[in-house]
N, C-alpha and C positions, 0 to 999 in steps of 0.2 A: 357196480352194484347199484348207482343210483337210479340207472332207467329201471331197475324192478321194484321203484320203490313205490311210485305208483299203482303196479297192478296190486302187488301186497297192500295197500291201503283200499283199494276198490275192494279187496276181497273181501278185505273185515268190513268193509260199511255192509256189500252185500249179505253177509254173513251176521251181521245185525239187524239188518230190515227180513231177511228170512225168517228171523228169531222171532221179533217181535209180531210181526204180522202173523206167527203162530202160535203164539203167545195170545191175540188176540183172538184167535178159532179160524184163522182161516183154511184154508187145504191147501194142499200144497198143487194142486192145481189151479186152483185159481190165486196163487202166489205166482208160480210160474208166466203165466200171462202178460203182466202188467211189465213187470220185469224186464223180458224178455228172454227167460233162461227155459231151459229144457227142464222136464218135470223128472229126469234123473237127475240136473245137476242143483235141483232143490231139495232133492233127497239128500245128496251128498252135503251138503251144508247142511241141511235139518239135524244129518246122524253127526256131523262133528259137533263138541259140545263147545272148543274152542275155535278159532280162528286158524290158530299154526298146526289143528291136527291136518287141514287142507294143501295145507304148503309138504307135507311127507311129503318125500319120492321128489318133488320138482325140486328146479332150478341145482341141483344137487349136482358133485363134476362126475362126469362121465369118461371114460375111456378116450382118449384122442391119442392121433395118430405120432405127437411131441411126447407124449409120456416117458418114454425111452431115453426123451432130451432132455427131461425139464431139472437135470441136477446140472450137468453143462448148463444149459440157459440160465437158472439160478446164478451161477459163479461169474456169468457174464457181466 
């Protein structure tokens, strides 16, 4: 979990500078720009009002092919 700890702190900074610089009137196209983000993915941070509403759905465990093993594996 430590290498995601990074992007989760990128996100809230970006997700702070999104704010603010809307906050200050800008559009979210000329937000996008400087940045470098796409003008849907400054939408999506504009409409979260937090940070971890962004994190839903990711990094979250998915189905894998061990599922089946992981009470064996566990007891190992």
């Amino acid at each position: 979990m430590a290498d995601r700890a990074p992007v989760r702190e990128r996100t809230r900074a970006k997700h702070a500078t999104v704010h603010a610089l809307l906050a200050a009137g800008h559009s979210k196209r000329s937000i996008a720009r400087p940045l470098g983000m796409g003008l849907s993915t400054v939408r999506r941070f504009a409409h979260a009002a937090e940070p971890e509403q962004l994190f839903a759905g990711q990094w979250q465990s998915r189905p894998t092919k061990l599922d089946a093993f992981k009470s064996y594996l566990d007891q190992r």
